[in-house]
PDB file of N, CA, C and O in Angstrom:
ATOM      1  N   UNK A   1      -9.309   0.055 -13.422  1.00  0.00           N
ATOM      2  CA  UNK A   1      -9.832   1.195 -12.698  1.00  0.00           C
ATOM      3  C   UNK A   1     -10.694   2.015 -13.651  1.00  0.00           C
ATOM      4  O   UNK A   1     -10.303   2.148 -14.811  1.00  0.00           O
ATOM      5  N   UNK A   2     -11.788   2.552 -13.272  1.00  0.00           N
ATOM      6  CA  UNK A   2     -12.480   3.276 -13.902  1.00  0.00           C
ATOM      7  C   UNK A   2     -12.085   4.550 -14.443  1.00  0.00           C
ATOM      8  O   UNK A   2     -11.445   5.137 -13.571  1.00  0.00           O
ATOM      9  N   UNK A   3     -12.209   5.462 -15.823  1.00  0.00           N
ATOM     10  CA  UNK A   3     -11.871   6.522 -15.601  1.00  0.00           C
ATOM     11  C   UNK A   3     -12.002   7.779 -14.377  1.00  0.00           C
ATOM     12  O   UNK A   3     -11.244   8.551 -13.791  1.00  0.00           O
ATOM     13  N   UNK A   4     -13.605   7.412 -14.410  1.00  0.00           N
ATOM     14  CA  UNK A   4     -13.930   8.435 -14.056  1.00  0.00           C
ATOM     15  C   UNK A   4     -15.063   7.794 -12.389  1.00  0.00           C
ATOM     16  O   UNK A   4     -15.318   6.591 -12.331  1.00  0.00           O
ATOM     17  N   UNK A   5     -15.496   8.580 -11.447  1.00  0.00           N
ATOM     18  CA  UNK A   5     -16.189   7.921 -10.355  1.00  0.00           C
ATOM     19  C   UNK A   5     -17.982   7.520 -11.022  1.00  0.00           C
ATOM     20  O   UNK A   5     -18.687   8.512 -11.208  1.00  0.00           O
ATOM     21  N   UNK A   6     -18.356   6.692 -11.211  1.00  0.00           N
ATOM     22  CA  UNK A   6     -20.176   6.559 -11.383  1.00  0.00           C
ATOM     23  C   UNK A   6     -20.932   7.477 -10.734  1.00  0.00           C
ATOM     24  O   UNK A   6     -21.948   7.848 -11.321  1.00  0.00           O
ATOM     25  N   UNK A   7     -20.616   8.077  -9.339  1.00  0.00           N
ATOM     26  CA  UNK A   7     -21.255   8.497  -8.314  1.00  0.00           C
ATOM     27  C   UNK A   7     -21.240   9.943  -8.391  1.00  0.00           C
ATOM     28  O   UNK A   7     -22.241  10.658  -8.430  1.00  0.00           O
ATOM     29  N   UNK A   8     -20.252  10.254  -8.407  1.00  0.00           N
ATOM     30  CA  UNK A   8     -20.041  11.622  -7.873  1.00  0.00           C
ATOM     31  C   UNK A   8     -19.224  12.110  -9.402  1.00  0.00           C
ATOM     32  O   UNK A   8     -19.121  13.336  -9.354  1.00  0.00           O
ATOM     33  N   UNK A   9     -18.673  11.620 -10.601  1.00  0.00           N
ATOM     34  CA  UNK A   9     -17.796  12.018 -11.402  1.00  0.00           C
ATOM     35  C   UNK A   9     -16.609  12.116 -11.501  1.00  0.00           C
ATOM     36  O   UNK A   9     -16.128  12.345 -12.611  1.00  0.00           O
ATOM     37  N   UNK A  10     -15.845  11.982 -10.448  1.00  0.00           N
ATOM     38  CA  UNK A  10     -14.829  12.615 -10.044  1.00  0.00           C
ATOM     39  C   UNK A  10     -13.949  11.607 -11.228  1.00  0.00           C
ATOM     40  O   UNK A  10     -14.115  10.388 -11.211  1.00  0.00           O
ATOM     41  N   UNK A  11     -12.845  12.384 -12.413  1.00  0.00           N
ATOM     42  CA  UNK A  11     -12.024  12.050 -13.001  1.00  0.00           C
ATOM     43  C   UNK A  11     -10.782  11.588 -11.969  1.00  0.00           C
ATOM     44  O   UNK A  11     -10.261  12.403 -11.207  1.00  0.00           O
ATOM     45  N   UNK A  12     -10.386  10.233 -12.036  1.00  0.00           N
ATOM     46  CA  UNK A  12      -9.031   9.902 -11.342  1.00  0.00           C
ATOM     47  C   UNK A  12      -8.058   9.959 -11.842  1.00  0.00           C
ATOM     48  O   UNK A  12      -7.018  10.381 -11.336  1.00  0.00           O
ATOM     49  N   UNK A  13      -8.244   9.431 -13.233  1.00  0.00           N
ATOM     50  CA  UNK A  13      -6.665   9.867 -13.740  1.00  0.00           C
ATOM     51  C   UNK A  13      -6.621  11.482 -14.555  1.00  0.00           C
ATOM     52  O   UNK A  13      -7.135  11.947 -15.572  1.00  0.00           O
ATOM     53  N   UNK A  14      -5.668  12.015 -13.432  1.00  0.00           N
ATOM     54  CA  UNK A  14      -6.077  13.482 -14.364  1.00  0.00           C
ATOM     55  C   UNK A  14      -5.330  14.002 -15.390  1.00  0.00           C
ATOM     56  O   UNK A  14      -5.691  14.565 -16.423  1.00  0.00           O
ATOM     57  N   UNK A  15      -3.672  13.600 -14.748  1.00  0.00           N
ATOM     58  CA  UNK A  15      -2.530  13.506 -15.669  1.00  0.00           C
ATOM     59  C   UNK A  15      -1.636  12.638 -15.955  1.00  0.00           C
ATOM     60  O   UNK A  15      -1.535  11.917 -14.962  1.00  0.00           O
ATOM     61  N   UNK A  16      -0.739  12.209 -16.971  1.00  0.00           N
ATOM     62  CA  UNK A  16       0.284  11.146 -16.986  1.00  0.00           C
ATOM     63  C   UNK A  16       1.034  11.548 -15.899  1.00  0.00           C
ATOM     64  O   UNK A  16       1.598  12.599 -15.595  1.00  0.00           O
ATOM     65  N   UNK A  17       0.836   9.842 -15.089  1.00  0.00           N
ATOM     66  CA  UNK A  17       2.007   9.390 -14.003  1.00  0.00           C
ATOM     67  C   UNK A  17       0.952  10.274 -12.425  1.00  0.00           C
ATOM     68  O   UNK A  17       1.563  10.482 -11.377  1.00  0.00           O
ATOM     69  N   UNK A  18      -0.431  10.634 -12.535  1.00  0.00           N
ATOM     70  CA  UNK A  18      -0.676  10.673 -11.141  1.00  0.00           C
ATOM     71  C   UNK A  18      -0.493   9.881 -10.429  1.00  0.00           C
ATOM     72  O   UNK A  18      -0.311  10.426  -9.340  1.00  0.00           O
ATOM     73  N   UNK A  19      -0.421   8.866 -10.341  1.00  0.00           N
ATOM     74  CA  UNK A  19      -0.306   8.207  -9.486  1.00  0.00           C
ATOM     75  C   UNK A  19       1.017   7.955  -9.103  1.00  0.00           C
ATOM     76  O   UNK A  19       1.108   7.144  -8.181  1.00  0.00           O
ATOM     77  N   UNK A  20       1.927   8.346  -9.476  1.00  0.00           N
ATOM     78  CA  UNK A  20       3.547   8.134  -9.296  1.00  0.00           C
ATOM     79  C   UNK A  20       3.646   8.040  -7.658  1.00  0.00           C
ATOM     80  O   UNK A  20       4.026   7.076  -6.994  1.00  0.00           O
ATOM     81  N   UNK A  21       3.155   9.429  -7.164  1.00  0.00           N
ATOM     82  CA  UNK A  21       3.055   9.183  -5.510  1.00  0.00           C
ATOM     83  C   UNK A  21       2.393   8.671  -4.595  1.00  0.00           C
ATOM     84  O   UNK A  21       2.551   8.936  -3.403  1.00  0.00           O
ATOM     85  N   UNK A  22       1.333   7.641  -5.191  1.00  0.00           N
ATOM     86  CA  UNK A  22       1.032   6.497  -4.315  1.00  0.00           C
ATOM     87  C   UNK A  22       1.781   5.243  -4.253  1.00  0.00           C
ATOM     88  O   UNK A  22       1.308   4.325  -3.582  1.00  0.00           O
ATOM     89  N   UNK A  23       2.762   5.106  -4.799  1.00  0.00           N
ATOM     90  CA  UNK A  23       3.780   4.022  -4.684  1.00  0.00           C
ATOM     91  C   UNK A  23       4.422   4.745  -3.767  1.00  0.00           C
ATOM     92  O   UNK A  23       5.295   3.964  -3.391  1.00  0.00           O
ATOM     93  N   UNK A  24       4.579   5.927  -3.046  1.00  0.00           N
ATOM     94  CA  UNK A  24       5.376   6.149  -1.974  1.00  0.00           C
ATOM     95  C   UNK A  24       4.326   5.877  -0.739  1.00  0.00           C
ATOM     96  O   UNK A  24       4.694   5.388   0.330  1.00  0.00           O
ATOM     97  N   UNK A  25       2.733   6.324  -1.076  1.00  0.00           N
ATOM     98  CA  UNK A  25       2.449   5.247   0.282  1.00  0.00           C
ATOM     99  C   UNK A  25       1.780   3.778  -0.367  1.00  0.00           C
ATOM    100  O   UNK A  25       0.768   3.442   0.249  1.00  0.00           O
ATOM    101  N   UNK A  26       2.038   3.159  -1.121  1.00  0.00           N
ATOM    102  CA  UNK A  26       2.687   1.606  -1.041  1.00  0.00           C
ATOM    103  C   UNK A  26       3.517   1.459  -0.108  1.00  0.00           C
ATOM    104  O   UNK A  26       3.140   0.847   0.891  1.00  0.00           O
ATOM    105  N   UNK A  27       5.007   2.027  -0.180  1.00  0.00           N
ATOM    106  CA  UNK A  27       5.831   1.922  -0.001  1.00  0.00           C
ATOM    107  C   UNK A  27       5.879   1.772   1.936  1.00  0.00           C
ATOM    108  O   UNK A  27       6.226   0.832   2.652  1.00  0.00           O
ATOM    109  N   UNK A  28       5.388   3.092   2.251  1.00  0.00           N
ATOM    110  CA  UNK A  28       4.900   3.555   3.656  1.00  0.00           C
ATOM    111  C   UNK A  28       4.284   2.209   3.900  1.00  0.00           C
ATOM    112  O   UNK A  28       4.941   1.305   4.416  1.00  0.00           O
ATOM    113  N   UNK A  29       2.910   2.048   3.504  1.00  0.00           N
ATOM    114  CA  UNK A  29       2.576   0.653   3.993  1.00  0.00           C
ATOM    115  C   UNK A  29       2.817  -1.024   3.943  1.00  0.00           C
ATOM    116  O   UNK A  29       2.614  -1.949   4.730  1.00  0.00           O
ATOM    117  N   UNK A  30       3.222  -0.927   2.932  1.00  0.00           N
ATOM    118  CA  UNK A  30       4.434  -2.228   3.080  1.00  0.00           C
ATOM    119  C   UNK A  30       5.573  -2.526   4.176  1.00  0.00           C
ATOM    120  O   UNK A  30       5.637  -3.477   4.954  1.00  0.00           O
ATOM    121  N   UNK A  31       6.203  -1.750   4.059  1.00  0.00           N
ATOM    122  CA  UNK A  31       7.692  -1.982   5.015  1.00  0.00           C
ATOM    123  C   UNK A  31       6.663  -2.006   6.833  1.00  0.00           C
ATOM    124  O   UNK A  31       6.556  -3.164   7.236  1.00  0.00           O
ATOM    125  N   UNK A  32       6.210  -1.275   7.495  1.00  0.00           N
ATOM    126  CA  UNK A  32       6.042  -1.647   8.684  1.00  0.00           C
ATOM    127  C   UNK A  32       4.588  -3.170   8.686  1.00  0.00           C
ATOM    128  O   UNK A  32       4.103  -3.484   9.773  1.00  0.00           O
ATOM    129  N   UNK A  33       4.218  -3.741   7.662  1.00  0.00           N
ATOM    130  CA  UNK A  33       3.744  -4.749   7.559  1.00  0.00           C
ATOM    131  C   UNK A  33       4.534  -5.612   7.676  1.00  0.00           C
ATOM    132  O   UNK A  33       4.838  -6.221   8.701  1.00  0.00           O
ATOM    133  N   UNK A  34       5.007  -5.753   6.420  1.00  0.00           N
ATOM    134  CA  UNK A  34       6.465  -6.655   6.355  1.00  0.00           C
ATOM    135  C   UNK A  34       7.163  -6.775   7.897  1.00  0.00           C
ATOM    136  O   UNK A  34       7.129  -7.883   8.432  1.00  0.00           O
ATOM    137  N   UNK A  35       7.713  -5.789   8.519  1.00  0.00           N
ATOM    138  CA  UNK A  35       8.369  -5.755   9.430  1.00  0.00           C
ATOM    139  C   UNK A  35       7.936  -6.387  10.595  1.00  0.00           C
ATOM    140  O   UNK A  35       8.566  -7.143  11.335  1.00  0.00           O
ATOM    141  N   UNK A  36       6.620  -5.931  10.681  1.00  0.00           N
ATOM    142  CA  UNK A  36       5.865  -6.851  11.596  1.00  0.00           C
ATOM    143  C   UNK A  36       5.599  -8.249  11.458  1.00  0.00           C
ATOM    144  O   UNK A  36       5.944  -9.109  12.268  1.00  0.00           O
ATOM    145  N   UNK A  37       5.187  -8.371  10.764  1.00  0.00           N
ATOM    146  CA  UNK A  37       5.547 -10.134  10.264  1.00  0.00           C
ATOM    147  C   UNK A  37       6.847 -11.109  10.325  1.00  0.00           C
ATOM    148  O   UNK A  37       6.989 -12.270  10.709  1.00  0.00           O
ATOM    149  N   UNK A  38       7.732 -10.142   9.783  1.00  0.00           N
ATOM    150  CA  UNK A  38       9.051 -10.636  10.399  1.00  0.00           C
ATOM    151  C   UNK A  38       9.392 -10.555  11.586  1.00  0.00           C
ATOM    152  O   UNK A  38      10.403 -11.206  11.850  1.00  0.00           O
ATOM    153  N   UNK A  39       8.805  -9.841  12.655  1.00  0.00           N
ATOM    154  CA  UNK A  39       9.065 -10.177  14.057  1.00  0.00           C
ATOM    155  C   UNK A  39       8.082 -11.264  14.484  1.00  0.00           C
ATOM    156  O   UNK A  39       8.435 -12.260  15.114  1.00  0.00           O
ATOM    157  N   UNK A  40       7.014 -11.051  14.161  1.00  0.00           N
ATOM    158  CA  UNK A  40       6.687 -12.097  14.845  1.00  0.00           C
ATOM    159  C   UNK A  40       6.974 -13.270  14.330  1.00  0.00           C
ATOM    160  O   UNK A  40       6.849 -14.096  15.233  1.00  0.00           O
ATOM    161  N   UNK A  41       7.349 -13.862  13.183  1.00  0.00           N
ATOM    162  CA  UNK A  41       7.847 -15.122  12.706  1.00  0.00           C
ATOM    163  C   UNK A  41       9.036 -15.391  13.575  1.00  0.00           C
ATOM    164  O   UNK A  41       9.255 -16.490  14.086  1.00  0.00           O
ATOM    165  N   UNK A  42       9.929 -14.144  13.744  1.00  0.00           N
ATOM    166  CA  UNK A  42      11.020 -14.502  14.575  1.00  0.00           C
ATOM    167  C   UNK A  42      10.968 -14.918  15.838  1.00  0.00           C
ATOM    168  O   UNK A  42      11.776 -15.694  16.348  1.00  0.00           O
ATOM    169  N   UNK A  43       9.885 -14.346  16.456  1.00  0.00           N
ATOM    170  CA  UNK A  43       9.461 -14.686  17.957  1.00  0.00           C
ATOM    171  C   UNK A  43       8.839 -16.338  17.611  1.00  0.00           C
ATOM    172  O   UNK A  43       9.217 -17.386  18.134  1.00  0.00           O
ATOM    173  N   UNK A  44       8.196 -16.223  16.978  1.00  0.00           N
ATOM    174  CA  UNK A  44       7.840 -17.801  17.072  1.00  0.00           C
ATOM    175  C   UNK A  44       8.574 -18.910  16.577  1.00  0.00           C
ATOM    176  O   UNK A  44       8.467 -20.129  16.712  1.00  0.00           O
ATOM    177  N   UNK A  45       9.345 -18.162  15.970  1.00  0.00           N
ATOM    178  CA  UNK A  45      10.365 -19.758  15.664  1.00  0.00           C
ATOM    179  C   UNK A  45      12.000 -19.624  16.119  1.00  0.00           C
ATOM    180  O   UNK A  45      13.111 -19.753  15.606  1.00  0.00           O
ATOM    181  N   UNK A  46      11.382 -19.271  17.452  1.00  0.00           N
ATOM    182  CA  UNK A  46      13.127 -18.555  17.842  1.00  0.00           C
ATOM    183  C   UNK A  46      14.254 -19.934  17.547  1.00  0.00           C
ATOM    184  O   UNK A  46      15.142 -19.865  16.697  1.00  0.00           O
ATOM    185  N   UNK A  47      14.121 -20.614  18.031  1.00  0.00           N
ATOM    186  CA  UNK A  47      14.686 -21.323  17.401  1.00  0.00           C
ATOM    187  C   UNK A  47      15.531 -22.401  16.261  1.00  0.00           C
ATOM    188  O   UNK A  47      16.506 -23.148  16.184  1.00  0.00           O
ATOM    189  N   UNK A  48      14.282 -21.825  15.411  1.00  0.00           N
ATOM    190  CA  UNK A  48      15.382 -22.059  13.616  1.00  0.00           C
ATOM    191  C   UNK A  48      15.818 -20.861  13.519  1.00  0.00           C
ATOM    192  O   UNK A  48      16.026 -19.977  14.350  1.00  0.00           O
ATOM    193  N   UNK A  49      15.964 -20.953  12.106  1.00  0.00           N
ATOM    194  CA  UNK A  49      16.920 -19.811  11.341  1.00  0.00           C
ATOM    195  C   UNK A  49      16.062 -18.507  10.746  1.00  0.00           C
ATOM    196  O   UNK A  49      14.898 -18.548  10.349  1.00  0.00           O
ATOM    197  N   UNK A  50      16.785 -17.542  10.779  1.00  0.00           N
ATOM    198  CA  UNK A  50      15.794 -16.196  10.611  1.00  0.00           C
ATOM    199  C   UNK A  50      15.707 -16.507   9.082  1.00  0.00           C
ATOM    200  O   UNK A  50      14.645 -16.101   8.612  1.00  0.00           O
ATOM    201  N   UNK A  51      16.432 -17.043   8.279  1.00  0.00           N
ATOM    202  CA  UNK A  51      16.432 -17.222   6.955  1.00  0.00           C
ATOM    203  C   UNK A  51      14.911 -17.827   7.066  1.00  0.00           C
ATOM    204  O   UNK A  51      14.074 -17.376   6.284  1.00  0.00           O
ATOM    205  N   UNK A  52      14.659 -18.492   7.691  1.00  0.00           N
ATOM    206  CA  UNK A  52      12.767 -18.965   7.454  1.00  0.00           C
ATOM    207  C   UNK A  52      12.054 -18.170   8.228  1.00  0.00           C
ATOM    208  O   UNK A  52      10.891 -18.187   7.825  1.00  0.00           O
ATOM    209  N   UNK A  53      12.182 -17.496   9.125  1.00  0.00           N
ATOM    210  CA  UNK A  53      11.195 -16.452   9.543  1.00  0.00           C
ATOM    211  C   UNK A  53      11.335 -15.719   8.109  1.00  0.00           C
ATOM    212  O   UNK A  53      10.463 -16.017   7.293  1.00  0.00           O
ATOM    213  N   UNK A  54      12.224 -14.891   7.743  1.00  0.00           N
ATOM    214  CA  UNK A  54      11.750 -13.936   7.168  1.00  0.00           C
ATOM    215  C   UNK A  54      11.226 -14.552   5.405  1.00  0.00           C
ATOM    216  O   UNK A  54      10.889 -13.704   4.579  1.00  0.00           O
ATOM    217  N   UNK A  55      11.224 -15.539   5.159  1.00  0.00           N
ATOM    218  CA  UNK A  55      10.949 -16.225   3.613  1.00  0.00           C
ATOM    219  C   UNK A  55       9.291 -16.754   4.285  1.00  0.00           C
ATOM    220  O   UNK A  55       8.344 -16.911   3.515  1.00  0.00           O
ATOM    221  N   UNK A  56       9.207 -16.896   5.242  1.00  0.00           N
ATOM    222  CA  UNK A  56       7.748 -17.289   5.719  1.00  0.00           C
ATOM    223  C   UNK A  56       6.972 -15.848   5.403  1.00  0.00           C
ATOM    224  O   UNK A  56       5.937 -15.755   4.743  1.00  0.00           O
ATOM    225  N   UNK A  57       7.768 -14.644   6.075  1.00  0.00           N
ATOM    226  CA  UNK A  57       7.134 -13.706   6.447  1.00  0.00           C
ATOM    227  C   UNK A  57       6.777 -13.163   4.963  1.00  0.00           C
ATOM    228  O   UNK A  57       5.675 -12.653   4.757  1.00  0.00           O
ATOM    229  N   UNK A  58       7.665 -13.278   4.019  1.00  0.00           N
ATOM    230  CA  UNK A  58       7.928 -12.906   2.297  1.00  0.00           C
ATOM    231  C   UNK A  58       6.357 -13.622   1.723  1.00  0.00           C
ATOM    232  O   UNK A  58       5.460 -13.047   1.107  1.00  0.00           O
ATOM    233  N   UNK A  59       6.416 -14.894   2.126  1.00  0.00           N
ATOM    234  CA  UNK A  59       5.267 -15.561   1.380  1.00  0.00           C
ATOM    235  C   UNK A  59       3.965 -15.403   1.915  1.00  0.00           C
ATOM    236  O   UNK A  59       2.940 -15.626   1.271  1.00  0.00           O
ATOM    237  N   UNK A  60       4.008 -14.993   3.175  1.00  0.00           N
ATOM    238  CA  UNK A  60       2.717 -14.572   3.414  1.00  0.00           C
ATOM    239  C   UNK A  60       2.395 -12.834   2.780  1.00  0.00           C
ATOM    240  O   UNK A  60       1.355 -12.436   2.254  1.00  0.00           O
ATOM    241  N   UNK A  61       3.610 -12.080   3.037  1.00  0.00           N
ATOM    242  CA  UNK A  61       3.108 -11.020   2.548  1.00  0.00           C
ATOM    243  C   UNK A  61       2.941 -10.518   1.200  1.00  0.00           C
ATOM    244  O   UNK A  61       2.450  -9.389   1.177  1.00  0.00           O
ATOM    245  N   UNK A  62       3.251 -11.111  -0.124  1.00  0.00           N
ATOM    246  CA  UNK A  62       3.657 -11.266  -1.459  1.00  0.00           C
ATOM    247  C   UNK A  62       1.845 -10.996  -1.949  1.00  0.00           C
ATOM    248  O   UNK A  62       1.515 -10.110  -2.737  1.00  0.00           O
ATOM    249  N   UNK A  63       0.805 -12.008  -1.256  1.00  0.00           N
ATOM    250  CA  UNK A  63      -0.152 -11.494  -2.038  1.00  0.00           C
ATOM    251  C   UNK A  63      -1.009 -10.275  -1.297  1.00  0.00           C
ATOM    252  O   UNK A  63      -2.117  -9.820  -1.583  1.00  0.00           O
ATOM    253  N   UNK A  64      -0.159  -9.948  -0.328  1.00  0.00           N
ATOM    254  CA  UNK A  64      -0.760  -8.378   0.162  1.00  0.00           C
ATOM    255  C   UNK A  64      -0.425  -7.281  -1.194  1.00  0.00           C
ATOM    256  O   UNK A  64      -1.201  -6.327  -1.147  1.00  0.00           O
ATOM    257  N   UNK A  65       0.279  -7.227  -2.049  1.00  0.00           N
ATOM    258  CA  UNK A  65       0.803  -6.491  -2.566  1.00  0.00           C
ATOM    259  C   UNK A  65      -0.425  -5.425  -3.780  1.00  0.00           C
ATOM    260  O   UNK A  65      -0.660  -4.229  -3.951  1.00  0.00           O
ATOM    261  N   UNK A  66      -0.723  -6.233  -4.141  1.00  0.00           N
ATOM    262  CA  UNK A  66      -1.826  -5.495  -5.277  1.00  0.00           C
ATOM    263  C   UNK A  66      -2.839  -4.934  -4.118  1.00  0.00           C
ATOM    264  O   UNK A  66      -3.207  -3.763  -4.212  1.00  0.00           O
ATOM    265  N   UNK A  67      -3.300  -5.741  -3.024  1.00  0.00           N
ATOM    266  CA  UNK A  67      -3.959  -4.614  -1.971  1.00  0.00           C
ATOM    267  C   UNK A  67      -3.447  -3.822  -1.694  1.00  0.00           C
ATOM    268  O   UNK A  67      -4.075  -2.786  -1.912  1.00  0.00           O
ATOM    269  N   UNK A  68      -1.928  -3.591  -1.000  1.00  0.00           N
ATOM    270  CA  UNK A  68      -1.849  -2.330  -0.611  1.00  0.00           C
ATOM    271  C   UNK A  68      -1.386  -1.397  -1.682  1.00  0.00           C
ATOM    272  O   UNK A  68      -1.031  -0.233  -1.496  1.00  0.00           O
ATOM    273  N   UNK A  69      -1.430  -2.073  -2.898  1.00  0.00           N
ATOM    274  CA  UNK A  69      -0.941  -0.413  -4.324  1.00  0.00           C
ATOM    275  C   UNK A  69      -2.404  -0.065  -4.921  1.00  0.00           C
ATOM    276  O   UNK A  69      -2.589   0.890  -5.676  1.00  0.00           O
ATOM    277  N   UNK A  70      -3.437  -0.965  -4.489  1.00  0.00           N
ATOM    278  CA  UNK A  70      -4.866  -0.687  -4.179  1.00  0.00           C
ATOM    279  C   UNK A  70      -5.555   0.580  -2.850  1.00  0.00           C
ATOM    280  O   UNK A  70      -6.358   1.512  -2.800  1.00  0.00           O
ATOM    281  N   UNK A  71      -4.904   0.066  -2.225  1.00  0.00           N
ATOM    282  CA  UNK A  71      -5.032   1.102  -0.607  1.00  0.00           C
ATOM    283  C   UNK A  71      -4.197   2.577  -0.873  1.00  0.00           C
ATOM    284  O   UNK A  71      -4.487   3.712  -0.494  1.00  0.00           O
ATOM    285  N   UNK A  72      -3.495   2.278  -1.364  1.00  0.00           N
ATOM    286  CA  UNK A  72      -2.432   3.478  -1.738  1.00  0.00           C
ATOM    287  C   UNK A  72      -2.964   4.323  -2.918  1.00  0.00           C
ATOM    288  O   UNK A  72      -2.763   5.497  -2.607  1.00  0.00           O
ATOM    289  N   UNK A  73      -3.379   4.276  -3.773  1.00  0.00           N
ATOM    290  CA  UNK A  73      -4.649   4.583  -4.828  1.00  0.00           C
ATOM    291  C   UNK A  73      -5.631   5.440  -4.367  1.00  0.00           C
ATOM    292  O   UNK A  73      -5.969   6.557  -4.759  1.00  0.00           O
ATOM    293  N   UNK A  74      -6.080   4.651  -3.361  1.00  0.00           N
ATOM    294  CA  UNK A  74      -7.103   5.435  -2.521  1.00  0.00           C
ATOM    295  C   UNK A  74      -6.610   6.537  -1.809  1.00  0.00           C
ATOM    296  O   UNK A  74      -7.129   7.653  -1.815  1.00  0.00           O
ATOM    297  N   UNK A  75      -5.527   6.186  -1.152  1.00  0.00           N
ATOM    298  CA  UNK A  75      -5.198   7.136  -0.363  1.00  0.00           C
ATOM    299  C   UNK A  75      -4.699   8.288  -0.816  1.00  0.00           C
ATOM    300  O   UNK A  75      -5.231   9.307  -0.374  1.00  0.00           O
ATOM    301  N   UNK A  76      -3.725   8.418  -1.662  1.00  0.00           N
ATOM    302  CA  UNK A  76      -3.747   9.446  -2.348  1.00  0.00           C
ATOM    303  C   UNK A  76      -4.945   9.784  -3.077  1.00  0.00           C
ATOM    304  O   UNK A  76      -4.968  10.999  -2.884  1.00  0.00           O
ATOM    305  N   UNK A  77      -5.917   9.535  -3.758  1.00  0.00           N
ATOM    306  CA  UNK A  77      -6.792  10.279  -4.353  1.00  0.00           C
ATOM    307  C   UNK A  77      -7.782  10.797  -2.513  1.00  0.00           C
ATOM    308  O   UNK A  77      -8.533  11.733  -2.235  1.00  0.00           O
ATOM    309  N   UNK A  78      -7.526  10.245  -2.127  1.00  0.00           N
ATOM    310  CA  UNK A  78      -8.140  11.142  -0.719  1.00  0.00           C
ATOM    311  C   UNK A  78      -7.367  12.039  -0.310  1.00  0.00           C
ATOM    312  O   UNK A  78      -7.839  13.175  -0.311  1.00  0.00           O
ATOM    313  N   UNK A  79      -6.288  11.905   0.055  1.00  0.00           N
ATOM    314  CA  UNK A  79      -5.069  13.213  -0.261  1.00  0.00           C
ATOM    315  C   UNK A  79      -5.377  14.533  -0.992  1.00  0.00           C
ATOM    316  O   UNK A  79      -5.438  15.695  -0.590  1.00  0.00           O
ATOM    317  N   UNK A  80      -5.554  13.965  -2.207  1.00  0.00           N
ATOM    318  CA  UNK A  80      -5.781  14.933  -3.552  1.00  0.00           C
ATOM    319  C   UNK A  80      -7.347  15.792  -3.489  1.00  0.00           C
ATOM    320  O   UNK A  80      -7.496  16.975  -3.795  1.00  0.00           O
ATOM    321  N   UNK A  81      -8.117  15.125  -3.149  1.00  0.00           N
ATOM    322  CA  UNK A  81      -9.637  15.735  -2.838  1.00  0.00           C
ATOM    323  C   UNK A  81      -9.816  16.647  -1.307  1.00  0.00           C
ATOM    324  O   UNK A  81     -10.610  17.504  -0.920  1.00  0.00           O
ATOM    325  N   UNK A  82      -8.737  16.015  -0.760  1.00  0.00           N
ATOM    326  CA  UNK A  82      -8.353  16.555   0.670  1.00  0.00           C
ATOM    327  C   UNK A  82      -7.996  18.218   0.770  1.00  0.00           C
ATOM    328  O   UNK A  82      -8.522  19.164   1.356  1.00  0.00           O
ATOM    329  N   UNK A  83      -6.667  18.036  -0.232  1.00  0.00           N
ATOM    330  CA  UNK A  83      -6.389  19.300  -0.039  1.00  0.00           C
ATOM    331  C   UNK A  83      -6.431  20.040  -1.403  1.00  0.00           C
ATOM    332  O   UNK A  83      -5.745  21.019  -1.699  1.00  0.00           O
ATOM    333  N   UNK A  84      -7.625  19.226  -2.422  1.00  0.00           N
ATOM    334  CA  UNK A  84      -8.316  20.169  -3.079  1.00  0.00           C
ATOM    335  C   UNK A  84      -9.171  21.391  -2.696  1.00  0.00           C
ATOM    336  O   UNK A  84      -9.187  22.505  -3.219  1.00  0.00           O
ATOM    337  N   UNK A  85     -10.111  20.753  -1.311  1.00  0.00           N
ATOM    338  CA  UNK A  85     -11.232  21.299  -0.734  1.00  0.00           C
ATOM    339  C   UNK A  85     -10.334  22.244   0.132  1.00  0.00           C
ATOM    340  O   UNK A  85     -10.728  23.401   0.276  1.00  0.00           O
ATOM    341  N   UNK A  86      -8.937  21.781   0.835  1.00  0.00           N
ATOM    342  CA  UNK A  86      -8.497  22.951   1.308  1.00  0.00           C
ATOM    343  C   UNK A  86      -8.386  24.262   0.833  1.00  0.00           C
ATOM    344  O   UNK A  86      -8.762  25.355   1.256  1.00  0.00           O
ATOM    345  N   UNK A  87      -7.524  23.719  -0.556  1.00  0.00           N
ATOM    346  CA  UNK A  87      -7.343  24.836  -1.434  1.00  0.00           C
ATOM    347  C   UNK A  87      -8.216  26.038  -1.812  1.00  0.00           C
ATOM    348  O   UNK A  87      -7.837  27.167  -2.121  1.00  0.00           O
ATOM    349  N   UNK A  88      -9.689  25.474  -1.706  1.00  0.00           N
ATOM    350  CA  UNK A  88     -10.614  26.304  -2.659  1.00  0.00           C
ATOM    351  C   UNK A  88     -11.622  27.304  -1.350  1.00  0.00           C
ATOM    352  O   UNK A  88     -12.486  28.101  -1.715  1.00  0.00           O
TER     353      UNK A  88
END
């Protein structure tokens, strides 16, 4: 990640551990992904074992992961510029 934006300047990392609270929306966006995937694996393979719906649903979603702590990055620094501009 860059320090700082090319465009506009904007410093992202401002202090140790900003980003601590975008692993809570990681977090947010993971689980109802996941979840969804595991239903529908379950709907479609009603008939085996949920032990492979949900290890299907695991391996498909495993390389979502650096995207959504990517998406989550963003989102909080949109957060942060958000209710910077509120602030001021």
């Amino acid at each position: 990640m860059n320090a700082a934006c090319p465009s506009c300047g904007t410093v992202f990392e401002k202090e140790p551990g900003y980003f601590v609270g975008a692993m809570y929306f990681s977090y947010f966006l993971a689980v109802p992904i996941y979840a969804l995937l595991c239903l529908l694996f379950l709907r479609l393979l009603r008939h085996r074992s949920e032990l492979l719906a949900f290890g299907i649903a695991l391996l498909l979603f495993l390389p979502l992961g650096p995207l959504l702590f990517r998406a989550s990055r963003l989102l909080w620094l949109y957060l942060d510029c958000f209710l910077q501009k509120k602030l001021r």
